[in-house]
KESEGU-795309 format. One record per residue (C-alpha): residue number from 1; residue in three letters; y negated, z negated, x. Coordinates in Angstrom, 1 decimal. Each point is the difference from the previous one (the first is absolute). Layout:
BEGIN
REC  nr rest  north     up   east
REC NUM  ALA      Y      Z      X
...
***
This chain:
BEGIN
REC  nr rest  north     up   east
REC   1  UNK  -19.4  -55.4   52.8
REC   2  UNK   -3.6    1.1    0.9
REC   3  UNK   -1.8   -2.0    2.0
REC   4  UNK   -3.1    1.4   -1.9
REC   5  UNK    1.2   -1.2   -3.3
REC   6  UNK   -0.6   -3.3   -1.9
REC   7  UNK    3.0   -1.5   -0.3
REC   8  UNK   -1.1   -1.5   -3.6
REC   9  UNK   -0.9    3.6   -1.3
REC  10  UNK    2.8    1.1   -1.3
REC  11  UNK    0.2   -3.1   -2.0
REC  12  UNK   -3.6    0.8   -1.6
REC  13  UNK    0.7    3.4   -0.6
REC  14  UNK    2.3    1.6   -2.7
REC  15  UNK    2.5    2.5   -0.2
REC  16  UNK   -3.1    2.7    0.9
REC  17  UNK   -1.5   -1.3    3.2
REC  18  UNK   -3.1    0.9   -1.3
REC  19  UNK    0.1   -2.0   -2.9
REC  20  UNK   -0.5   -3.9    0.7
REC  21  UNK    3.0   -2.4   -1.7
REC  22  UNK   -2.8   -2.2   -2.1
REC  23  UNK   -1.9    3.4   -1.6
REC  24  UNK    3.5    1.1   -1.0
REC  25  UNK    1.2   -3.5   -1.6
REC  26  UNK   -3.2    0.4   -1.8
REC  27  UNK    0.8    3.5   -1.2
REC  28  UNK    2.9    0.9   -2.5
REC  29  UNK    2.3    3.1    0.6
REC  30  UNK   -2.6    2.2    0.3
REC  31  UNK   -2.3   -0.7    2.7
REC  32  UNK   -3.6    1.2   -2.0
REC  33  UNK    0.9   -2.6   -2.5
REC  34  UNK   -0.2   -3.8    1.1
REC  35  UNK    2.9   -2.0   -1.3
REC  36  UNK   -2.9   -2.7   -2.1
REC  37  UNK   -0.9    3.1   -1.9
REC  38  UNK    3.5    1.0   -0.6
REC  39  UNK    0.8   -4.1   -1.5
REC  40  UNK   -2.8    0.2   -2.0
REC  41  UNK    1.0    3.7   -1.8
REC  42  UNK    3.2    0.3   -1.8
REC  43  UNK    2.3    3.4   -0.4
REC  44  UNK   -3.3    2.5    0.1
REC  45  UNK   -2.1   -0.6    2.5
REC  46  UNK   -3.0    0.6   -1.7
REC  47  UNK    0.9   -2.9   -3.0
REC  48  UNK   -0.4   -3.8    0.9
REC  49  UNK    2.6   -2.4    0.1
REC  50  UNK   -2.4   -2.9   -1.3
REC  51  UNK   -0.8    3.1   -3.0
REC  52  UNK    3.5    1.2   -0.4
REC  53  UNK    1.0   -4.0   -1.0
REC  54  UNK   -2.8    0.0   -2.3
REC  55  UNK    1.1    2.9   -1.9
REC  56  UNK    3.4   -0.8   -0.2
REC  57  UNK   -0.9   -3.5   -1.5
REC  58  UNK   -2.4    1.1   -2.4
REC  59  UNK    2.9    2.6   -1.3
REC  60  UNK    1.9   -3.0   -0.6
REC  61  UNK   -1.8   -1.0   -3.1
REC  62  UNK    0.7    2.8   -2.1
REC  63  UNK    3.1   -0.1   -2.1
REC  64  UNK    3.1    1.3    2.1
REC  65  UNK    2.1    0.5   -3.7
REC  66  UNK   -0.6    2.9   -2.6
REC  67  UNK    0.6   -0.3   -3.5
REC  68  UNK    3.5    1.6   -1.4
REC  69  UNK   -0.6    2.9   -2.0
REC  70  UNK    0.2   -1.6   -2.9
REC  71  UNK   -1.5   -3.2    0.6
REC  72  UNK   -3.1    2.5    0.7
REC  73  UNK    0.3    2.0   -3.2
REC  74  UNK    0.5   -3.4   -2.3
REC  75  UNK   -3.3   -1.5    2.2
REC  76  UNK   -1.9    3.1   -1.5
REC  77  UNK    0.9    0.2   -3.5
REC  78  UNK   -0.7   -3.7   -0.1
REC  79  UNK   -3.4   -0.2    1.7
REC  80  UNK   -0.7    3.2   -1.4
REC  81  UNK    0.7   -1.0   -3.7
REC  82  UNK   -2.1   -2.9    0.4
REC  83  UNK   -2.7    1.6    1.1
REC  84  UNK    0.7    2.8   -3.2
REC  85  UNK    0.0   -3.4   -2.6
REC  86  UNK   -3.4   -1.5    1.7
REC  87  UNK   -1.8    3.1   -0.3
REC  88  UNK    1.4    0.7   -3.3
REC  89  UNK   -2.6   -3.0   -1.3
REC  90  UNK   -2.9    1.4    0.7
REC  91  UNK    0.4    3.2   -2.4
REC  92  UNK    2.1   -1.2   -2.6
REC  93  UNK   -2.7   -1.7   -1.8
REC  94  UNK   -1.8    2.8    0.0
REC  95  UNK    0.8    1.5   -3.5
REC  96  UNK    0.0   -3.2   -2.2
REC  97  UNK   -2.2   -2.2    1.9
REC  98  UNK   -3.4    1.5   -1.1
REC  99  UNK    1.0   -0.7   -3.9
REC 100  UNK    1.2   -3.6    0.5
REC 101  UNK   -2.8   -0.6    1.8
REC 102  UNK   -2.7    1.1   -2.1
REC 103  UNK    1.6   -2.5   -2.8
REC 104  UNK   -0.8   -2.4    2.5
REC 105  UNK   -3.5    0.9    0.0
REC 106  UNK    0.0    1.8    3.1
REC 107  UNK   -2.1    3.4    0.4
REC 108  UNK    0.8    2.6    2.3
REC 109  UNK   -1.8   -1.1    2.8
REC 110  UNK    2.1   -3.3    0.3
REC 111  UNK    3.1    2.4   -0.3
REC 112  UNK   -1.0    1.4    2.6
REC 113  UNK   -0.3   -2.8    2.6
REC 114  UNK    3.5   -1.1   -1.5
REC 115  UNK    1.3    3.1    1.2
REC 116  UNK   -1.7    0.2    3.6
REC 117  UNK    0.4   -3.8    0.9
REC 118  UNK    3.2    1.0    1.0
REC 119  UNK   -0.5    2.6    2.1
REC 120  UNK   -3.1   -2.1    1.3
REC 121  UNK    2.1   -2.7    0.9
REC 122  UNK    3.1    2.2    1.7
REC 123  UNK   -2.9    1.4    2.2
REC 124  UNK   -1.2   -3.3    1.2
REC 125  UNK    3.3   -1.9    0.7
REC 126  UNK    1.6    3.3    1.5
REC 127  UNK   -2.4   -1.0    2.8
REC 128  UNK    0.6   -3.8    0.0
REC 129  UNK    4.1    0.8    0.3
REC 130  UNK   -0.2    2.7    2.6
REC 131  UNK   -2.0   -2.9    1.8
REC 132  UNK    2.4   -3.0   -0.9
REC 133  UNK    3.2    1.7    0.0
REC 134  UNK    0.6   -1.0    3.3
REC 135  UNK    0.4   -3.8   -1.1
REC 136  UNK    3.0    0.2   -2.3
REC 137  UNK    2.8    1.6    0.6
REC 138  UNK   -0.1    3.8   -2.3
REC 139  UNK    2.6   -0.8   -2.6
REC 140  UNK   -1.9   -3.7   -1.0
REC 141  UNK   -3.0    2.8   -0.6
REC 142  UNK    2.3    2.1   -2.1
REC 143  UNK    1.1   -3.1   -2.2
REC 144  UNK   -3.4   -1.7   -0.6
REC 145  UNK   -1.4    3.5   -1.2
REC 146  UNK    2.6    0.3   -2.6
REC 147  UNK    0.3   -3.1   -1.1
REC 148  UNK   -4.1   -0.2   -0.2
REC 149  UNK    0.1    3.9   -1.4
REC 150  UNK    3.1   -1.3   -2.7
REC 151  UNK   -2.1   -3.2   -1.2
REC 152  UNK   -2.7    1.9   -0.1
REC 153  UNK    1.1    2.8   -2.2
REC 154  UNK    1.6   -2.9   -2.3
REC 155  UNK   -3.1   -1.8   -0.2
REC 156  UNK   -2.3    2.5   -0.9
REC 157  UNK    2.4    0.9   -3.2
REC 158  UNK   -0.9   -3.6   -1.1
REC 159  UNK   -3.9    0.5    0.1
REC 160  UNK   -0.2    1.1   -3.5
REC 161  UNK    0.7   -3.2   -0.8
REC 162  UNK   -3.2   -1.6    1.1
REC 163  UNK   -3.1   -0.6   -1.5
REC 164  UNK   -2.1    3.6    0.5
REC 165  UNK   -2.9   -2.0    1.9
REC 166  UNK    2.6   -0.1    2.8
REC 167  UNK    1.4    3.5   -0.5
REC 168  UNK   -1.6    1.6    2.2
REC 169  UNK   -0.5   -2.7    2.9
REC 170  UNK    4.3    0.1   -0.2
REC 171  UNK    0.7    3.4    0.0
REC 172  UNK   -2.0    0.4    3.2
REC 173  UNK    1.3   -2.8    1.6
REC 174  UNK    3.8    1.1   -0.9
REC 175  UNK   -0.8    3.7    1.2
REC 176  UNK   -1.2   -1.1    3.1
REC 177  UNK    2.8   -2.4    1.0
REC 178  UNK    2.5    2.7   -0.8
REC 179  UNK   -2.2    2.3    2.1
REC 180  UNK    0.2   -2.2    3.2
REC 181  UNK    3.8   -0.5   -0.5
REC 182  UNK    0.5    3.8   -0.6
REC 183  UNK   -1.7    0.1    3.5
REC 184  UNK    1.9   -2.1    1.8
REC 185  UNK    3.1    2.2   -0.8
REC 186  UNK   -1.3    2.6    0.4
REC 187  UNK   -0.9   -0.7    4.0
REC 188  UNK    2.9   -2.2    0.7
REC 189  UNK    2.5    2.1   -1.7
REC 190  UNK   -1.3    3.4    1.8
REC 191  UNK   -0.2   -1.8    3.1
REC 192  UNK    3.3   -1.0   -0.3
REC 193  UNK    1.6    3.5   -0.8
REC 194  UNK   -2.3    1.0    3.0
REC 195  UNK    1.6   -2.3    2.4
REC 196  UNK    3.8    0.1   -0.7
REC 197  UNK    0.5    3.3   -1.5
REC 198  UNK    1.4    3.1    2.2
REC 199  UNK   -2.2    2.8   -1.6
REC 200  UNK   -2.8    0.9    1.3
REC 201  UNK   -3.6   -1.6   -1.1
REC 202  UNK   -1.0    3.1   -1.8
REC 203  UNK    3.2   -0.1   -2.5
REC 204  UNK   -0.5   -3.7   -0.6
REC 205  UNK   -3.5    0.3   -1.1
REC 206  UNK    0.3    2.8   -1.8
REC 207  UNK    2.6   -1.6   -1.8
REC 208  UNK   -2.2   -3.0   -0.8
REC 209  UNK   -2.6    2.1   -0.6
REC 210  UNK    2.6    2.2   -2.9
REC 211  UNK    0.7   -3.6   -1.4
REC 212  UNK   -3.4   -0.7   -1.1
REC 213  UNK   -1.1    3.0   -1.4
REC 214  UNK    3.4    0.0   -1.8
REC 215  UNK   -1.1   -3.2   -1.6
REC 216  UNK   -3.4    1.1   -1.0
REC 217  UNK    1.3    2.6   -1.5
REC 218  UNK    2.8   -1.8   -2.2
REC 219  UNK   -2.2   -3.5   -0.8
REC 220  UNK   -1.6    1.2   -2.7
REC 221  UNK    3.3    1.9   -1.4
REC 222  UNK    1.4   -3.3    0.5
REC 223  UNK   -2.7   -2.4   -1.0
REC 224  UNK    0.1    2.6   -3.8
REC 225  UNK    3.5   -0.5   -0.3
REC 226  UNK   -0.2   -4.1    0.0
REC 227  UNK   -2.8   -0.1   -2.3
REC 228  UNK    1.4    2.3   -2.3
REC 229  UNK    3.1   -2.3   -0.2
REC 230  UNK   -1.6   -3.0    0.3
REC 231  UNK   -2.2    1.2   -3.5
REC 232  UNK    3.3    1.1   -1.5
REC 233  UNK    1.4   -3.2    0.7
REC 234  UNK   -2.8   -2.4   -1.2
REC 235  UNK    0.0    2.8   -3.8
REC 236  UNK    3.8   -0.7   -0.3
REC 237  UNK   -0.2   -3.9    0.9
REC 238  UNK   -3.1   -0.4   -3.3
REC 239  UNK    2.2    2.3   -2.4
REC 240  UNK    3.2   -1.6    0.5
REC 241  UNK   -2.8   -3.4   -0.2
***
């Protein structure tokens, strides 16, 4: 041994005589990178372990499962159908409505906010249910805005009953409730197919968006046919009478 050297340096110093054993316990396997750093990154250097973790359990919450195929195709034709029926209500008054009305003693002005109430009312609560959809889970939104659109619908077929004071008052009233539950399944069923289905967002909207003009189109064809049988049925029930 050399008198001239410290008899403790080789103990300090690493494999490189150069490089001190503490600075090279502090530094991983490559010597520009110190071995805290390297704890504190994960697989790529340049991505943070603390990060990385975060990621991984925030991709934790969404669902791990797809639908079968045709658990997915049955899931459309029913939320889509629904939505088809709850739109259907706002046009298929449109051919009869404006003569049973005016027996009532309404002009055409109150026909008119008869008709738009419910379109009034879908535009508020669209907003209200995009807000609270959150809260419930999406297929408690998809019942309550049937079973408020069904009773609805029911209801308002019973208005001619009343007195004609309250004709109008009623009629508004109905239209609007049906409105708000025609919006609510409208959002929570299309954010539904959004959220399960396997096509892309494009093909699920546009399908939505094919449903609805589909039942514009066909409510009044519809709304025709039941009054014309509805009238046929009422002539045969006082001639047999």
């Amino acid at each position: 041994m050399e008198s001239n050297t410290p008899l403790l340096q080789p103990q300090e110093y690493g494999t490189d005589s150069n490089t001190p054993l503490l600075q090279s316990q502090e530094y991983g396997t490559d010597s520009n990178t110190p071995l805290l750093q390297s704890q504190e990154y994960g697989t790529d250097s340049n991505t943070p372990l603390l990060q990385s973790q975060e990621v991984v359990e925030g991709q934790s919450d969404e669902p791990t499962e797809s639908l079968s195929k045709r658990k997915e195709v049955f899931l459309f034709t029913v939320i889509l159908g629904s939505q088809f029926v709850s739109s259907t209500i706002d046009t298929f008054l449109f051919p009869f409505f404006s003569k049973e009305a005016t027996r009532k003693g309404l002009n055409q002005s109150e026909v008119g906010l008869v008709f738009s109430s419910f379109e009034v009312s879908r535009f508020l609560c669209s907003l209200l249910v995009g807000k609270l959809i959150a809260s419930l889970p999406l297929r408690t939104w998809c019942l309550i805005g049937s079973a408020v659109t069904a009773i609805s619908c029911v209801s308002f077929g019973l208005a001619s009953y009343g007195p004609n004071a309250m004709f109008l008052p009623m009629c508004m009233t109905l239209r609007m409730t049906a409105g708000a539950g025609s919006s609510a399944l409208t959002v929570a069923g299309t954010t539904m197919l959004l959220k399960v289905s396997s096509f892309k967002v494009g093909t699920v909207t546009g399908l939505a968006e094919m449903i609805i003009g589909a039942s514009y189109a066909s409510g009044p064809m519809i709304g025709s046919a039941i009054y014309m049988f509805q009238k046929k049925s009422q002539r045969r029930i006082s001639f047999n009478s």
